[in-house]
C-alpha positions as CSV (number, residue, x, y, z in Angstrom):
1,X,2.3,31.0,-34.8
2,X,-1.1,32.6,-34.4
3,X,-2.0,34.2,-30.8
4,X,-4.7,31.6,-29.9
5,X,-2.4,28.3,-31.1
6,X,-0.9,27.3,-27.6
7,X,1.3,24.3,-26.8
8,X,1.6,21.8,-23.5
9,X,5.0,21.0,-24.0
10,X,8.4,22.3,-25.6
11,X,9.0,21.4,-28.6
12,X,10.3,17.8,-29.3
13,X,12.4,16.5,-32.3
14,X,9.9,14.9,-34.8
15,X,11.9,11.4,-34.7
16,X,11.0,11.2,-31.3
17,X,6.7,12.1,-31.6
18,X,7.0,9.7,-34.8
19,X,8.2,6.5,-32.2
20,X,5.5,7.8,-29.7
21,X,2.8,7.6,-32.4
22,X,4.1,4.4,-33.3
23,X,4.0,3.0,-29.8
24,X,0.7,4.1,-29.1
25,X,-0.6,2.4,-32.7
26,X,0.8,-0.5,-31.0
27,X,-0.9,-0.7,-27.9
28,X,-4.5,0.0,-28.6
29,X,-6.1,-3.5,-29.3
30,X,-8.9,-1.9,-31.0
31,X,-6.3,-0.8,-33.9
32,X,-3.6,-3.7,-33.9
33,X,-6.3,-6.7,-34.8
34,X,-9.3,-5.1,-36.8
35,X,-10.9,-6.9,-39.6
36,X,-12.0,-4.4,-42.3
37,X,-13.2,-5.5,-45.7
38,X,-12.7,-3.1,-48.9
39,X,-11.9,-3.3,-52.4
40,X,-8.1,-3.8,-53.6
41,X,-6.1,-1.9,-55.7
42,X,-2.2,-0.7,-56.9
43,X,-1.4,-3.8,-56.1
44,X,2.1,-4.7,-56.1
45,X,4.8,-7.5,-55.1
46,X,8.2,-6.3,-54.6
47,X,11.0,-8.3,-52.7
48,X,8.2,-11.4,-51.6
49,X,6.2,-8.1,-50.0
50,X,3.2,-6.9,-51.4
51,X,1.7,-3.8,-51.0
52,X,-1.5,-2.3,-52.0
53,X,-4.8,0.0,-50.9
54,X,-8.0,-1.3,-49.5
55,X,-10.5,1.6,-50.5
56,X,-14.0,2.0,-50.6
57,X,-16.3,5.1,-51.1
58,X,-15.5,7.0,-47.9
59,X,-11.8,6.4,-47.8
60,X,-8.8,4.2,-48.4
61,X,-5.4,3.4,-46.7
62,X,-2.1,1.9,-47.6
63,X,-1.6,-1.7,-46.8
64,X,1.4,-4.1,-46.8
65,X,2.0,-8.2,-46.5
66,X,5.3,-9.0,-45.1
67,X,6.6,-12.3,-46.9
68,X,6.2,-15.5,-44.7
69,X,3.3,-13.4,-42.9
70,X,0.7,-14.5,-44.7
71,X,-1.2,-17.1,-47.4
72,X,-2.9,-14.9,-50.4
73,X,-5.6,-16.6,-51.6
74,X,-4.6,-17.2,-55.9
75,X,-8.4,-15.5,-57.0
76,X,-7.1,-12.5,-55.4
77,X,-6.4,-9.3,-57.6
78,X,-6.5,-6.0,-58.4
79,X,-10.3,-4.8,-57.8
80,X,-11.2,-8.0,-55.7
81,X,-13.2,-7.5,-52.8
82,X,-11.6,-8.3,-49.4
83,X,-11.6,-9.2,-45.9
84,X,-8.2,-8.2,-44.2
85,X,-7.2,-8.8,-40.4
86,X,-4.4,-6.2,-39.3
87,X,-3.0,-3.7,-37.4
88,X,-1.7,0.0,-37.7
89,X,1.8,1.1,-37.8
90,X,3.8,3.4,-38.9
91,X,7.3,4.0,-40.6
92,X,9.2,6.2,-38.4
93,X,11.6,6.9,-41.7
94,X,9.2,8.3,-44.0
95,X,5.7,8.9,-41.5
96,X,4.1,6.6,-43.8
97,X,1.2,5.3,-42.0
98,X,0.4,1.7,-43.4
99,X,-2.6,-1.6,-42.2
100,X,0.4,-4.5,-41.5
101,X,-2.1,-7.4,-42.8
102,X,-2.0,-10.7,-41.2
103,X,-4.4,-12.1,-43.2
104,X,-6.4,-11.6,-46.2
105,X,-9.5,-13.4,-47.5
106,X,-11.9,-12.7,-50.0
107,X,-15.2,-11.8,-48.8
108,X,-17.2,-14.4,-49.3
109,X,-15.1,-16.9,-47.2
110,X,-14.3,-14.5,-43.9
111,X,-16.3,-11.8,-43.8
112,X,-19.8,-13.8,-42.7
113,X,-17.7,-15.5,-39.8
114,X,-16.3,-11.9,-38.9
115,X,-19.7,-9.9,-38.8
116,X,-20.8,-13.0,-36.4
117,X,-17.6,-11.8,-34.3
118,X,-18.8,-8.3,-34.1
119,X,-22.5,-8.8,-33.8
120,X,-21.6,-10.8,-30.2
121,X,-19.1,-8.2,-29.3
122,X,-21.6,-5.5,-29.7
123,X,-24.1,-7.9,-27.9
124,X,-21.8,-8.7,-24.8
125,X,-20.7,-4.6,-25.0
126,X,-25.1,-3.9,-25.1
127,X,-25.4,-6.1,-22.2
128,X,-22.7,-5.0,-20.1
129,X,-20.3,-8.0,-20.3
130,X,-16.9,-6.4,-21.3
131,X,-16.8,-4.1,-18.5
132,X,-18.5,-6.5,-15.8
133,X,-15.7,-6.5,-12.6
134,X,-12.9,-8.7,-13.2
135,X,-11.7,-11.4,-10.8
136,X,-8.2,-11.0,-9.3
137,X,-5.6,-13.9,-9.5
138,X,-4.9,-15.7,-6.3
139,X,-1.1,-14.2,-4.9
140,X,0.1,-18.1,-4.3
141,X,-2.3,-20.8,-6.3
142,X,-2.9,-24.1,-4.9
143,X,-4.6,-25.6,-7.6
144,X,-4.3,-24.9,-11.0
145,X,-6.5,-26.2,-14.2
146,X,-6.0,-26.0,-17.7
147,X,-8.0,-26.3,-21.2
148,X,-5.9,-27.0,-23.7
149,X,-5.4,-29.5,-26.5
150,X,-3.4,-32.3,-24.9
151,X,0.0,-33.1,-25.9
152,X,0.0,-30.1,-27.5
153,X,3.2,-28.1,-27.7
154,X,1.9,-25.4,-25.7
155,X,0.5,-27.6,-23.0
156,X,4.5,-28.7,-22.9
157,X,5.7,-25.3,-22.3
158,X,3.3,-24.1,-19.9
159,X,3.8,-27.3,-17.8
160,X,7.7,-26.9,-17.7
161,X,7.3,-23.3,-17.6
162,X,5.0,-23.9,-14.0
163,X,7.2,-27.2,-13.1
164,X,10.8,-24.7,-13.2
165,X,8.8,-21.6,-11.3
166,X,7.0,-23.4,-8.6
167,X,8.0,-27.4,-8.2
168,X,5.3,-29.5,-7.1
169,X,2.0,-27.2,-7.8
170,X,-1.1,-29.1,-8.6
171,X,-1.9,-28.7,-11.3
172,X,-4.9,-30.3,-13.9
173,X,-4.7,-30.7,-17.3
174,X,-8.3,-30.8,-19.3
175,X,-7.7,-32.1,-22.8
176,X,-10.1,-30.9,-25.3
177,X,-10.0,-30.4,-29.2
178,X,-9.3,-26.4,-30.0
179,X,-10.2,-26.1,-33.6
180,X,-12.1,-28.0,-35.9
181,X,-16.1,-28.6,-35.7
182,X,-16.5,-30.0,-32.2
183,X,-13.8,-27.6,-30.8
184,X,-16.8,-25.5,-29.1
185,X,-18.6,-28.3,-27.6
186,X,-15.0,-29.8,-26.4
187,X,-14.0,-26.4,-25.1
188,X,-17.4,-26.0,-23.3
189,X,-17.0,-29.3,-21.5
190,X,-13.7,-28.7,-20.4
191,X,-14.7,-25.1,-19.2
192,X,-17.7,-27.6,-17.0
193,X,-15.3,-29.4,-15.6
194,X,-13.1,-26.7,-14.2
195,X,-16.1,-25.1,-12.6
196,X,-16.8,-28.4,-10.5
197,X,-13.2,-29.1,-9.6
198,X,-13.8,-25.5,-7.6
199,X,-16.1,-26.4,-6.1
200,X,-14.7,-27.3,-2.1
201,X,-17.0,-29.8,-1.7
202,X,-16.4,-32.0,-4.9
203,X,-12.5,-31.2,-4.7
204,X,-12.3,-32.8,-0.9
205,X,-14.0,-36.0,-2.1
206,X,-11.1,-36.4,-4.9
207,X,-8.9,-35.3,-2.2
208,X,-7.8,-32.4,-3.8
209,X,-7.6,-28.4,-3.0
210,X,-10.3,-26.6,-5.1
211,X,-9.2,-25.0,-8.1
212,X,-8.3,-21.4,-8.0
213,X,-7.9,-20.5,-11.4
214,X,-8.1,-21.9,-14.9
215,X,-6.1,-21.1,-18.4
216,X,-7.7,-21.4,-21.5
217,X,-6.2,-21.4,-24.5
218,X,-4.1,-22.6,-27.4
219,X,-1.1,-22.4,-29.4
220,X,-1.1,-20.0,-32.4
221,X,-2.7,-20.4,-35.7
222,X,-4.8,-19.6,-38.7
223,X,-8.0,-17.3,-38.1
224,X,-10.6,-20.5,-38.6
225,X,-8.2,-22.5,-36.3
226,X,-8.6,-19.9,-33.7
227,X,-12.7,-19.3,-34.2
228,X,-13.7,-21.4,-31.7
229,X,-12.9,-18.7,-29.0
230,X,-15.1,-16.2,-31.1
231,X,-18.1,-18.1,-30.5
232,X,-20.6,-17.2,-28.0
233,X,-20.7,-20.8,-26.1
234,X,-17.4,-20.7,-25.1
235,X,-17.6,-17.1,-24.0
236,X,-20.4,-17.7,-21.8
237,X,-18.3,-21.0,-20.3
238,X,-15.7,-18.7,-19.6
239,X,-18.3,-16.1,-18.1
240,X,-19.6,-18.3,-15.3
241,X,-16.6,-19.1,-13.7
242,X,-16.4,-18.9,-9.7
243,X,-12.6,-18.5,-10.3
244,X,-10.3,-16.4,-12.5
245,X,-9.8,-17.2,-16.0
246,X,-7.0,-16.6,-18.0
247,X,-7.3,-16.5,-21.5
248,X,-4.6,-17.6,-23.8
249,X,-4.9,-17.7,-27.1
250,X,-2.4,-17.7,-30.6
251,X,0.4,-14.9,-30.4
252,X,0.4,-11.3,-29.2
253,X,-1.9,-9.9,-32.3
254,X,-4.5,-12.1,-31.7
255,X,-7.1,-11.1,-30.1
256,X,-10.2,-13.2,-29.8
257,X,-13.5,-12.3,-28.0
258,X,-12.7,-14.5,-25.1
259,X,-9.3,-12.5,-24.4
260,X,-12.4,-9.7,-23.8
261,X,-14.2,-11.1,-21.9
262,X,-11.7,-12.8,-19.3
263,X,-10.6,-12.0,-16.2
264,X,-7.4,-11.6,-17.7
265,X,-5.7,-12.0,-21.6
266,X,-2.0,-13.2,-21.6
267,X,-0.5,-12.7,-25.1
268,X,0.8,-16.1,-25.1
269,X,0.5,-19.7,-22.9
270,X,3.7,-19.1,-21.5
271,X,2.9,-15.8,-20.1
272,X,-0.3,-16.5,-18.9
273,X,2.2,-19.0,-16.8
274,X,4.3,-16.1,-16.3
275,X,1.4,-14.3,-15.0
276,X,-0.4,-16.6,-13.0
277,X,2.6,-18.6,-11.2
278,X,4.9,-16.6,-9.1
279,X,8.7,-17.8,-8.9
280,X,9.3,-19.6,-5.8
281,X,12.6,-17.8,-5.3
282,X,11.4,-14.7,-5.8
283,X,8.6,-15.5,-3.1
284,X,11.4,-16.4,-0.7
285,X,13.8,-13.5,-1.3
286,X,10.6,-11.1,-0.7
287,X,9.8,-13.0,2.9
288,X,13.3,-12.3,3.8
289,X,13.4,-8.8,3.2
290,X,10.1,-8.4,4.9
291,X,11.6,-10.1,7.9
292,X,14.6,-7.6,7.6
293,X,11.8,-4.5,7.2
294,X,9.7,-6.0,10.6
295,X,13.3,-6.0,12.3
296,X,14.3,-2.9,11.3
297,X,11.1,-0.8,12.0
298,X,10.5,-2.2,15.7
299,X,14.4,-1.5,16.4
300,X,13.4,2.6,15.1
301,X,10.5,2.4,16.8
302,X,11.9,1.0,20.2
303,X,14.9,3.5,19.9
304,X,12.3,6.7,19.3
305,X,10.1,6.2,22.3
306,X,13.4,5.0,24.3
307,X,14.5,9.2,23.3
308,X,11.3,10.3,24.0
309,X,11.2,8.7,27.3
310,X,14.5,10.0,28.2
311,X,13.6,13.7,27.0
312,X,10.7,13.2,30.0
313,X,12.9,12.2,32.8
314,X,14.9,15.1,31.6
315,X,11.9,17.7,31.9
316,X,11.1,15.6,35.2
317,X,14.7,16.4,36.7
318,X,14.0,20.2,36.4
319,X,10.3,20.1,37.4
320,X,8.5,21.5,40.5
321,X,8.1,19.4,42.8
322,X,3.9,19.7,43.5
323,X,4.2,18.5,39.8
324,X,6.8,15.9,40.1
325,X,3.8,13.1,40.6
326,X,1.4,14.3,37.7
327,X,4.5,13.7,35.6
328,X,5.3,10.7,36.9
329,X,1.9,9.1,36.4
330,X,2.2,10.1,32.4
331,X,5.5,8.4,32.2
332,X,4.3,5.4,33.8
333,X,1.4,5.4,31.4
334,X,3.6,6.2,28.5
335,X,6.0,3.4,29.4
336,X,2.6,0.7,29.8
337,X,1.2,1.7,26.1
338,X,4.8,1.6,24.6
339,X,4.7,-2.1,25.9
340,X,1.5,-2.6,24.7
341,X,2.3,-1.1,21.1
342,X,5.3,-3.2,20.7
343,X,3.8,-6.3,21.5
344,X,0.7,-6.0,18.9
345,X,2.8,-4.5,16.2
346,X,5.3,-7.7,16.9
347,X,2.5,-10.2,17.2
348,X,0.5,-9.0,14.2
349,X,3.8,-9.1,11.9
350,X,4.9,-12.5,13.3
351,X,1.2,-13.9,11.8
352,X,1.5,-12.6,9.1
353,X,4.5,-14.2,8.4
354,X,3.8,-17.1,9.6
355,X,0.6,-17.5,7.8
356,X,3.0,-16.9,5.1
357,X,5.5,-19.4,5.9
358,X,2.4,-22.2,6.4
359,X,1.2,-21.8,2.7
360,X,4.9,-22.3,1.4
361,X,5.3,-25.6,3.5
362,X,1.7,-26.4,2.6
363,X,2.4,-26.1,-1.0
364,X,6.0,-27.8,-0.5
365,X,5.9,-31.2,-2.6
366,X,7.8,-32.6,0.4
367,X,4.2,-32.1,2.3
368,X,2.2,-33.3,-0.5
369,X,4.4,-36.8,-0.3
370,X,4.0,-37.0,3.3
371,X,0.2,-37.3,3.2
372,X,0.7,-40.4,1.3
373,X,1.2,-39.2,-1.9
374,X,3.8,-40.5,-4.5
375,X,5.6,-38.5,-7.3
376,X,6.0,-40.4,-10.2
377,X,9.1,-39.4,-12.5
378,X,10.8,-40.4,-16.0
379,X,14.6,-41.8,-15.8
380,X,15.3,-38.0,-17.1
381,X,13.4,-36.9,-14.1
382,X,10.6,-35.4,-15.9
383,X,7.3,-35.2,-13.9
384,X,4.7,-37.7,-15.2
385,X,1.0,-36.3,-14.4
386,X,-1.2,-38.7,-16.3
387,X,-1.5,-42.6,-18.0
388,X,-1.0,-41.2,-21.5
389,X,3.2,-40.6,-20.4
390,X,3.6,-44.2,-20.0
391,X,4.8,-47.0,-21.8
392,X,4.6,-50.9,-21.0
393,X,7.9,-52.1,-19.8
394,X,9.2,-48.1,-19.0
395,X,11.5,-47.5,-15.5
396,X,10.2,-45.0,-13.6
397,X,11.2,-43.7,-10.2
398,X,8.7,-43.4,-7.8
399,X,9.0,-40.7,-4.9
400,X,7.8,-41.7,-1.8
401,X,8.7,-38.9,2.0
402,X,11.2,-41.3,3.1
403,X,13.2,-42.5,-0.6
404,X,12.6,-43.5,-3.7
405,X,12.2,-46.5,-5.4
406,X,12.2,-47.6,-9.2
407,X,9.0,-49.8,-11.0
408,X,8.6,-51.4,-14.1
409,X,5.2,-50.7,-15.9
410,X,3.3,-53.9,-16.5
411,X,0.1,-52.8,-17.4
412,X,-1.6,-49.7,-18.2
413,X,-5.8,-49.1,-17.6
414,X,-7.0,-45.3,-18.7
415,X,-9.9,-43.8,-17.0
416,X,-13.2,-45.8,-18.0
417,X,-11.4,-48.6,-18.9
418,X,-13.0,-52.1,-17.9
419,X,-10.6,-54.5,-18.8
C-alpha cells in the first residue's frame, strides 16, 4: 500500500461490504425506480429469466427480467430500442452488478409519458416544491379521509387494518376512479373534497370533527394504471392541502411523483395505515408507564430534598448560635419552595395526563354513541360505513349507548336520490 493511500476503518471481509453495497442500492429511490431508455442487445432467456444489456454510446449495463416480473412486449428483440423501469442490485455471490427491470417498453409507447414525468419533476425541483417543509401527522387522529377507488381491495384492507388498530375512528371514504382517462379529474375532485371536510367550519355543520389527514392512493399495478399520480393536477391537489397527506401508491418500488411531493410516502396502503393510526393498546400501555415514570420521579425527588433538608438541621445542630436564625430563615425558605416545586411539577403532569385521558374518551366509540349516534353492523359484526354495504331485506344490528337492537332493510335511497 502506498504511503498516501489511508483507510477509516479496519479491514472488513468482502462478503460483508458486498451486502452493504447492496443495501445501500436498495434504499436510494433515485436508483431503485429509474426509467432509462437504450438500445438492447445479448439477449437471452434462460430458465423463464431473461437477461440482456441496454447500451448506448456513452455506456451500457447488465440487465435481468425475473419470470412472472414482467410482460415483454412480442416486437421486442435484439437491437430494439427501449424504455426500461428498474432498480440496481447487486449479486453478493459473484459482485455482478445488474438493472432488476420491472418493466420494459419500446420507446415509442413509454418513453413520451416518461420525459413528461421528468420534465414536472425537474419543474417542481426548479420551483422549490420537493423540498418545501413537510407537515407532521397528527399523534392521535380524529378524523380521517381517504381517496381511493371504492370497493377496492385496498380500500378493504386499510379499513380493517384502521377498524383492528383503533375501533371506532372516523373515518371518510372518497371514492374516485384511479386509472383510466378521467382518473385525474376523479382524483382532483376527491383531493377538493378532503380540503373542505378540514375546514372547522364546514365539518361542524355535518356534525363532524375536521379532517386531520388524508391518504391517497391505490392498489398496485401496471405503469399506465399508476400514471395518474404522475400528472401535474393531482400533484398540485395534493400540494394545497391544509392537512397532511399520505401518499400511497402500488408496491414498495413504485415510486410516483406524488410519493415526492407528499407530506409523507408509505410503501403500501396498509402501511400508510400503519403509519398514520397508532394501536390503541399500545397508546394505553405507554399512559401507564408514564403514570409509573410521574410516580416514580416525584417519590426521588421528594426523598432528595427530604436528605437535603435533614443534612441542614444537621449543620444547624452544630452552628453558632448568632447564626442559628439566618439559618433558620433559609430552611424555612427551602422548605416553602420545595412545596411550591412539588405542587407545579404534580399539577403540570396530572394535565398532561389528563388532557391525555380526555382525547382517548373523546375518541372512544362508546362517546360517539352517546351523542346520539348509532353504529350500524353486519350479522358477522363487520362495520357498515356507507349505503353501497346494504342489501334489501339484510339483518343488521344497530348499536345504540344503552343496547342494541336488530332492523330489517326495506328500502335503500343513495345520496342525490329523489325517489
Amino acid at each position: 500500500m502506498s504511503e498516501g493511500a489511508q483507510t477509516t476503518t479496519s479491514p472488513i471481509p468482502i462478503g460483508q461490504f458486498v451486502l452493504l453495497v447492496k443495501q445501500t442500492l436498495k434504499q436510494d429511490h433515485l436508483l431503485q425506480h429509474q426509467a432509462l431508455r437504450g438500445e438492447v442487445s445479448q439477449w437471452k432467456v434462460h430458465n423463464g429469466n431473461v437477461y440482456f444489456s441496454l447500451r448506448d454510446e456513452q455506456g451500457q449495463m447488465n440487465c435481468v427480467i425475473w419470470r412472472n416480473s414482467a410482460v415483454v412486449h412480442p416486437s421486442i428483440k435484439e437491437g430494439s430500442e427501449v424504455v426500461v423501469i428498474g432498480g440496481l442490485d447487486i449479486w453478493p455471490k459473484r459482485g455482478n452488478l445488474q438493472l432488476v427491470v420491472q418493466r420494459i417498453e419500446p420507446i415509442q409507447t413509454l418513453g413520451a409519458m416518461e420525459e413528461a414525468r421528468r420534465a414536472l419533476i425537474e419543474s417542481l425541483r426548479n420551483e422549490g416544491a420537493l423540498d418545501r417543509p413537510r407537515m407532521a401527522l397528527p399523534t392521535l387522529p380524529k378524523h380521517i379521509a381517504i381517496v381511493t377507488g371504492a370497493g377496492s381491495a385496498a380500500l378493504a384492507d386499510m379499513q380493517q387494518l384502521i377498524e383492528n388498530r383503533w375501533p371506532g375512528l372516523r373515518v371518510t371514504v372518497i371514492g374516485v376512479l384511479v386509472q383510466g382517462q378521467q382518473a385525474v379529474n376523479e382524483l382532483v375532485r376527491g383531493l377538493a373534497v378532503t380540503r373542505s371536510l378540514a375546514k372547522p367550519e364546514i365539518a361542524r355543520r355535518l356534525g363532524l370533527p375536521p379532517v386531520d389527514a388524508v391518504i391517497v392512493g391505490r392498489g398496485g399495478g401496471s405503469a399506465e394504471d399508476l400514471w395518474a399520480f404522475n400528472l401535474e393536477p393531482v400533484v398540485r391537489a395534493i400540494m394545497a392541502s391544509p392537512v397532511p397527506i399520505i401518499s400511497a401508491v402500488g408496491h414498495e418500488s413504485d415510486v410516483l411523483v406524488s410519493d415526492l411531493i407528499a407530506d409523507v410516502r408509505a410503501s403500501t396502503p396498509s402501511n400508510a395505515v400503519e403509519r398514520l393510526v397508532p394501536d390503541r393498546h399500545d397508546v394505553m400501555m405507554w399512559m401507564e408507564d408514564q403514570s409509573d415514570r410521574l410516580g416514580s420521579a416525584v417519590h426521588r425527588r421528594f426523598s432528595e430534598l427530604r436528605q437535603h433538608l435533614m443534612f441542614m438541621r444537621t449543620q444547624l445542630s452544630h452552628a453558632p448560635a448568632k447564626g442559628l436564625a439566618i439559618e433558620q430563615q433559609k430552611v424555612t425558605a427551602l422548605h416553602h419552595r420545595l412545596n411550591r416545586s412539588t405542587d407545579a411539577m404534580l399539577a403540570g403532569q396530572h394535565q398532561r395526563l389528563a388532557s391525555l385521558a380526555a382525547t382517548l374518551n373523546a375518541a372512544h366509540p362508546q362517546r360517539v354513541l352517546e351523542r346520539g349516534y348509532t353504529m350500524v353492523q353486519g350479522r358477522d359484526g363487520r362495520v357498515l360505513t356507507d349505503v353501497a354495504s346494504l342489501q334489501q331485506g339484510q339483518t343488521i344490528n344497530l348499536q345504540f349507548a344503552d343496547g342494541r337492537a336488530e332492523a330489517d332493510i326495506h328500502t335503500i335511497h343513495t345520496e342525490g336520490d329523489t325517489s
